[in-house]
C-alpha positions in Angstrom: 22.4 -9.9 4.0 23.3 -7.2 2.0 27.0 -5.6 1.4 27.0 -2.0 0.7 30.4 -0.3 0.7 30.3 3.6 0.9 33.5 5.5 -0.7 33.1 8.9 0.0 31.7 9.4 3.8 30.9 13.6 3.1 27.9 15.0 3.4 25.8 12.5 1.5 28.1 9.9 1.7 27.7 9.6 5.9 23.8 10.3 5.2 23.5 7.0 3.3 25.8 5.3 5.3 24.0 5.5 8.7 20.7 5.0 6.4 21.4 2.3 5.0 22.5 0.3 8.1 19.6 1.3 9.7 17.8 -0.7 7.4 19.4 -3.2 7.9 22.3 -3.4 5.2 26.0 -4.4 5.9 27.6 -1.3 5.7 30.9 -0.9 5.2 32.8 2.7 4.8 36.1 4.3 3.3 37.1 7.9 3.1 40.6 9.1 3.7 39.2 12.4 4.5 36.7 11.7 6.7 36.1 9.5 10.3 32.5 8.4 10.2 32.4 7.8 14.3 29.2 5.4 13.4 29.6 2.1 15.2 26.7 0.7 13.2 29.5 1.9 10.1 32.9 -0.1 9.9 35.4 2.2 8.3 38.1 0.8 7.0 41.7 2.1 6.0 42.2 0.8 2.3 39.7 0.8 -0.6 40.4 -2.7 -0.9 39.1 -4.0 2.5 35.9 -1.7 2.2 35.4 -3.0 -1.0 35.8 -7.2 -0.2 32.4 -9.5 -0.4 30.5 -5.7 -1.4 27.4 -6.5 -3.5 27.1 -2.7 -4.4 29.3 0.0 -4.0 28.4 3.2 -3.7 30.8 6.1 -4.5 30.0 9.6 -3.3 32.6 11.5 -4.0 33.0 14.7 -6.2 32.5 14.9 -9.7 36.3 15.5 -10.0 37.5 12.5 -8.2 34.8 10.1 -9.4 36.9 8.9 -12.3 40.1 8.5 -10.0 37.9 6.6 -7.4 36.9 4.4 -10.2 40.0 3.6 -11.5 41.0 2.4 -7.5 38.2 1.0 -7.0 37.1 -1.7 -10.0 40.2 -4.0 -9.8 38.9 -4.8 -5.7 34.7 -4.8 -6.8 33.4 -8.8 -6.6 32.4 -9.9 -10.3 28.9 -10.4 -9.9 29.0 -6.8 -7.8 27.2 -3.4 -8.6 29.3 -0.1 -9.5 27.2 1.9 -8.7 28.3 6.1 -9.3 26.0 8.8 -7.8 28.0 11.4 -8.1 27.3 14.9 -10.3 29.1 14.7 -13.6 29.0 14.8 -17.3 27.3 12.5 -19.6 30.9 12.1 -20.8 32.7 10.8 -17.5 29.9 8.7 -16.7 30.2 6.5 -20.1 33.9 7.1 -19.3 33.4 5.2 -15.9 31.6 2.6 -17.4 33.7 1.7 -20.2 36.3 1.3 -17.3 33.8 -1.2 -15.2 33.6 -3.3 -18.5 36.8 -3.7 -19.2 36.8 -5.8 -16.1 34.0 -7.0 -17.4 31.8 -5.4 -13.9 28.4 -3.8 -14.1 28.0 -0.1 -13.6 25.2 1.9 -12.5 24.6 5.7 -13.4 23.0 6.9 -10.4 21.7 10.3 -10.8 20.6 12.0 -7.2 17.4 14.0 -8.0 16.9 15.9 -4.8 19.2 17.1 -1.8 20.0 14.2 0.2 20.2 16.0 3.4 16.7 16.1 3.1 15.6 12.6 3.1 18.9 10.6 3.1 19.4 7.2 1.6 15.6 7.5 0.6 16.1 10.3 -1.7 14.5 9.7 -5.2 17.5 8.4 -7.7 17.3 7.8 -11.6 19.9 5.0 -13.1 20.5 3.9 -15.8 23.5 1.9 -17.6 23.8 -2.1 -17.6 23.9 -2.4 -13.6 20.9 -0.1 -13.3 18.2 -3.0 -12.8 20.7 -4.7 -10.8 21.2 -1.4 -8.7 17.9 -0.8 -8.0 16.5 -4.2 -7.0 19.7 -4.4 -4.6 19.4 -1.2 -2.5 15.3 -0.9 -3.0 14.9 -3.9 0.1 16.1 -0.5 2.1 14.0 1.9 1.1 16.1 3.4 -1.7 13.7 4.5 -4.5 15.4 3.8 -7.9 13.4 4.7 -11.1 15.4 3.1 -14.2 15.6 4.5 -17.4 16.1 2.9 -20.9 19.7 3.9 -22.2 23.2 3.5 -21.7 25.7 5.1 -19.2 25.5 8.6 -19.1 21.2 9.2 -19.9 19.9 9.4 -16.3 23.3 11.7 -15.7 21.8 13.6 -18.9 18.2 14.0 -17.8 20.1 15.1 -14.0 21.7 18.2 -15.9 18.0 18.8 -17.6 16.6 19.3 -14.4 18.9 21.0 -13.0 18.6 23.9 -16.1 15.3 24.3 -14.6 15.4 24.2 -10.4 19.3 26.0 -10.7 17.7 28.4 -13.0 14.8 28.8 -10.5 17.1 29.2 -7.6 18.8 32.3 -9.4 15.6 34.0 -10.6 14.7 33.8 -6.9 18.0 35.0 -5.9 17.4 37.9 -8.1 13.8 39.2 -7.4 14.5 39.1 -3.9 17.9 40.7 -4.2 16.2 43.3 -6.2 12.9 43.6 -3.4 15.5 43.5 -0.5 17.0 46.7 -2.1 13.3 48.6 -2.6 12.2 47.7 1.0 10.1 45.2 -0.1 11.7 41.8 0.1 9.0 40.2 2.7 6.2 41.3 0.2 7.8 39.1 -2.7 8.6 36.4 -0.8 4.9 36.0 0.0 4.1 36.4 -3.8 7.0 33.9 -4.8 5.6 31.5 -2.1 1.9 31.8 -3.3 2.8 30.9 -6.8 5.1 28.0 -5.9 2.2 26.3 -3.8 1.7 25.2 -0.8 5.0 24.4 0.1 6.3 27.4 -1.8 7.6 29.3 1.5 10.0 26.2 2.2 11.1 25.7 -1.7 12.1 28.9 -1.5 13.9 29.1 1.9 15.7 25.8 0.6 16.8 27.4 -2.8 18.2 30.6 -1.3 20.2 28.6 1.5 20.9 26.0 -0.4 22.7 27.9 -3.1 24.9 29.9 -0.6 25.9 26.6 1.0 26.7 24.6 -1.7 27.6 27.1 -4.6 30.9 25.4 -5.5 29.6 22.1 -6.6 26.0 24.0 -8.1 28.6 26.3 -10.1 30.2 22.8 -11.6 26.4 21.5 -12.2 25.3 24.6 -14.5 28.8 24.8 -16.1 27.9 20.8 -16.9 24.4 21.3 -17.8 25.4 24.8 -20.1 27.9 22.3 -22.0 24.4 20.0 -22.5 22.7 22.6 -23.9 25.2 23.9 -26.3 26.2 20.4 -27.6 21.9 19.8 -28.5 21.8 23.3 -30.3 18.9 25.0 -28.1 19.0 27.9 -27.0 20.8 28.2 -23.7 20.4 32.5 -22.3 19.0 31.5 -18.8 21.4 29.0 -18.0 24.5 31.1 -19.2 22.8 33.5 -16.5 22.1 31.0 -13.9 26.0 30.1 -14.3 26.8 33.9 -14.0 25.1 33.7 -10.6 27.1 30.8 -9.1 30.0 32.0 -9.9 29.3 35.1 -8.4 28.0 33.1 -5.1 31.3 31.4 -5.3 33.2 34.7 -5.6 31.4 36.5 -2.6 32.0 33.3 -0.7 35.7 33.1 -1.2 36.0 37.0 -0.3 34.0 36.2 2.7 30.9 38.3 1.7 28.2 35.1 1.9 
């Protein structure tokens, strides 16, 4: 059977957790911060007991604390184990993470998460890359964990993440816009149903998800553009829409901490 150890039991660290075991992985979770409640999910106190006989690890932390988690975490991951990061970050931290594997001489996976898990869980589509990527993928795809690998080092499928995410952030604020703007002429129902008809036929729910979605999560989407605007600018294209995409999450994360989401 297959170990799996979860650090980071949040919202889409739990998610994969109870997934996963229902698939019939050996689960095993650690989070400080968070009490799982899963019986099917052994949670243990120290990084180090989560982490013993664990074929993968999965860390599903923050962007912020994925280097820190790292750094506590390698000297307790098995040799022939998978390091496997999904978290949002920078190209940069990424390599950063994996240099830090292979000093131990461990494989590490850059596990980019291309859709929100609460959606569809542990079976959410992921892109890896990095020299555990292979690994990775034919490790967690027994349970129904779809893994495309790409071609590159640490850092490209965390690189094609922040491309994507100049287009569906930039999306979300354009809607956020026209309907702001439609809302204030009486007319916000009438867009929606024109947004919705363009989008296709499950343009209504798109829609609904990008406008909810934003206001619930617009800390973490903030960090995302302001990641993906530091992409741009490093290439040399031209980045206008995403400096304005950015200008909208931080507004979203300015009207939520003065309560006005």
């Amino acid at each position: 059977m297959t170990t799996i150890a979860i650090l980071g039991l949040g919202e889409a660290g739990r998610r994969y957790a109870r997934g996963l075991a229902h698939a019939g992985a050996d689960v095993r979770g650690f989070d400080p911060a968070h009490d799982l409640g899963d019986p099917d999910v052994p949670q243990f106190s120290t990084i180090a007991d989560a982490l013993a006989g664990a074929d993968v690890a999965l860390s599903l932390v923050t962007g912020h604390a994925a280097a820190s988690v790292a750094r506590d975490a390698l000297p307790h991951v098995a040799a022939d184990a998978v390091y496997a990061d999904l978290n949002t970050a920078a190209p940069e931290l990424k390599q950063r993470i994996a240099r830090l594997a292979a000093d131990r001489g461990l494989a590490m996976a850059d596990v980019a998460v291309l859709a929100p898990v609460v959606r569809s869980g542990h079976r959410t589509p992921l892109l890896a890359s990095g020299p555990g990527a292979q690994e990775f993928a034919e490790r967690v795809g027994p349970f129904e964990v779809p893994v495309e690998v790409v071609e590159g080092e640490a850092g490209e499928a965390a690189r094609l993440r922040l491309l994507r995410s100049v287009f569906m952030k930039g999306l979300a604020a354009l809607v956020l816009e026209g309907l702001g703007a439609a809302r204030a002429a009486g007319a916000e129902d009438w867009l929606r149903g024109q947004m919705s008809a363009e989008l296709g036929p499950d343009g209504a729910a798109l829609i609904h998800r990008l406008v909810e979605g934003s206001q619930a999560h617009a800390v973490r989407r903030e960090h995302e553009v302001r990641a993906a605007l530091a992409a741009l600018e490093s290439s040399g294209q031209p980045a206008d829409m995403t400096r304005a995409t950015l200008a909208w999450f931080e507004r979203l994360v300015a009207d939520r901490d003065h309560g006005h989401d």
